[in-house]
C-alpha positions in Angstrom: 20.8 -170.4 -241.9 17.6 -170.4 -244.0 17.2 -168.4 -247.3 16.4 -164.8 -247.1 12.9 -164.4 -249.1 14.1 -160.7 -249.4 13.4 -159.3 -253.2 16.6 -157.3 -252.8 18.8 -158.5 -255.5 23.0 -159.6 -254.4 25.3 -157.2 -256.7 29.0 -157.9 -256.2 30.9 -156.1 -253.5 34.5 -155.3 -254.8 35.5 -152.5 -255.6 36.8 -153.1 -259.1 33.8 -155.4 -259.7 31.3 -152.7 -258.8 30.8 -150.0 -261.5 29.1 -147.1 -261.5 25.9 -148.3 -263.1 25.3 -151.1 -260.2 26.3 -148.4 -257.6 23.0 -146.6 -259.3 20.6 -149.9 -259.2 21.7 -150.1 -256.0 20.7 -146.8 -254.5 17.7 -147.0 -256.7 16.8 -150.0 -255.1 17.3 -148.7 -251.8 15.4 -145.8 -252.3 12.2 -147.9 -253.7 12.6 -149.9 -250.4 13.2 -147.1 -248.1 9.6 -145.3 -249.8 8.2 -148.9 -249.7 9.2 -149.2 -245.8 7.5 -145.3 -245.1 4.6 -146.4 -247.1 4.3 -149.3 -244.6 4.8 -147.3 -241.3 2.7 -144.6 -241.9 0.3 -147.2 -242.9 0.2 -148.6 -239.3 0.7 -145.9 -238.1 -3.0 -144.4 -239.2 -4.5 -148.0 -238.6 -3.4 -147.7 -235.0 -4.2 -143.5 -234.4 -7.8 -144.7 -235.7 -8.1 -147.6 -233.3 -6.8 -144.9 -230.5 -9.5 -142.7 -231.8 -12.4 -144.7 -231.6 -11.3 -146.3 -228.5 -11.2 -142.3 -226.9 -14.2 -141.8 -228.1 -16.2 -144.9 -226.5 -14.3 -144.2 -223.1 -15.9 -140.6 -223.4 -19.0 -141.7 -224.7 -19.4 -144.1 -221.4 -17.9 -141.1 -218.5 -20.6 -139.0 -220.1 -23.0 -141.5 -219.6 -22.4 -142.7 -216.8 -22.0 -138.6 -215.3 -25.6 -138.4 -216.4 -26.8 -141.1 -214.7 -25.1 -140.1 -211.3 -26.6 -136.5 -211.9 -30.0 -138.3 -212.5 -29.4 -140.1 -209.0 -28.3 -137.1 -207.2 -31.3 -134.9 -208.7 -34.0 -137.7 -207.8 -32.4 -138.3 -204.1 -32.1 -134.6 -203.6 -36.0 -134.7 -204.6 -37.2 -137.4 -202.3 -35.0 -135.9 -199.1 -36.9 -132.4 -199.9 -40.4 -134.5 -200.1 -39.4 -136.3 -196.6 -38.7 -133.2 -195.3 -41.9 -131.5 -196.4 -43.6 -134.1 -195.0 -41.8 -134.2 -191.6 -42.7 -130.3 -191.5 -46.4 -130.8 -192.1 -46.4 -133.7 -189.7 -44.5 -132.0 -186.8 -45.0 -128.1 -187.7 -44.4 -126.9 -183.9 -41.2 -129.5 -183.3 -39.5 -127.7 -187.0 -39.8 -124.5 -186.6 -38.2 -124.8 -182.8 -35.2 -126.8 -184.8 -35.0 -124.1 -187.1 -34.9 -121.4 -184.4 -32.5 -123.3 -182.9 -30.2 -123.7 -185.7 -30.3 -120.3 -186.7 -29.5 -119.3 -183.1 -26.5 -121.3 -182.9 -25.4 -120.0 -186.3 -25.6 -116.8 -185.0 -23.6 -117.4 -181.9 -20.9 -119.3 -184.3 -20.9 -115.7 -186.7 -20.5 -113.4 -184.0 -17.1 -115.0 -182.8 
């Protein structure tokens, strides 16, 4: 088995050999490696709720962009079918407003029921 590299030190375990003094090095050894061990933990613990954090925030950073840049595409599609259609109606004026009597005919026909 290889050596322990542990600084804990080896105090003797029988009962008549252990007095009360090494029963108190003892605890007070386990006590500074017990703080030493939360120390440790809470240690990696705010290294890795930091790396979460920033990680959060560059996920939101990129949805928010890339929201904006479908809203951009929506708003500058929605733009050029109103343009198209502007045009169609200047080209064609009789032939759309016949559609559009004949749409809002059939809407009314589809209200009434």
């Amino acid at each position: 088995m290889p050596a322990s590299t542990s600084t804990t030190t080896e105090f003797p375990r029988s009962a008549s050999a252990a007095s009360t003094k090494d029963i108190e090095l003892q605890l007070e050894q386990l006590r500074e490696d017990i703080a030493s061990l939360a120390k440790t933990v809470a240690a990696v613990g705010n290294e890795k709720a930091s790396e979460v954090k920033g990680k959060a925030k560059r996920a939101a950073a990129e949805a928010t962009d890339a929201s904006y840049q479908i809203a951009e595409a929506a708003k500058n599609q929605a733009i050029s079918l109103e343009q198209d259609l502007e045009r169609q109606i200047r080209a064609n004026p009789i032939q759309s407003v016949a559609i559009a009597a004949g749409l809002g005919f059939v809407l009314a026909l589809l209200t009434r029921r």
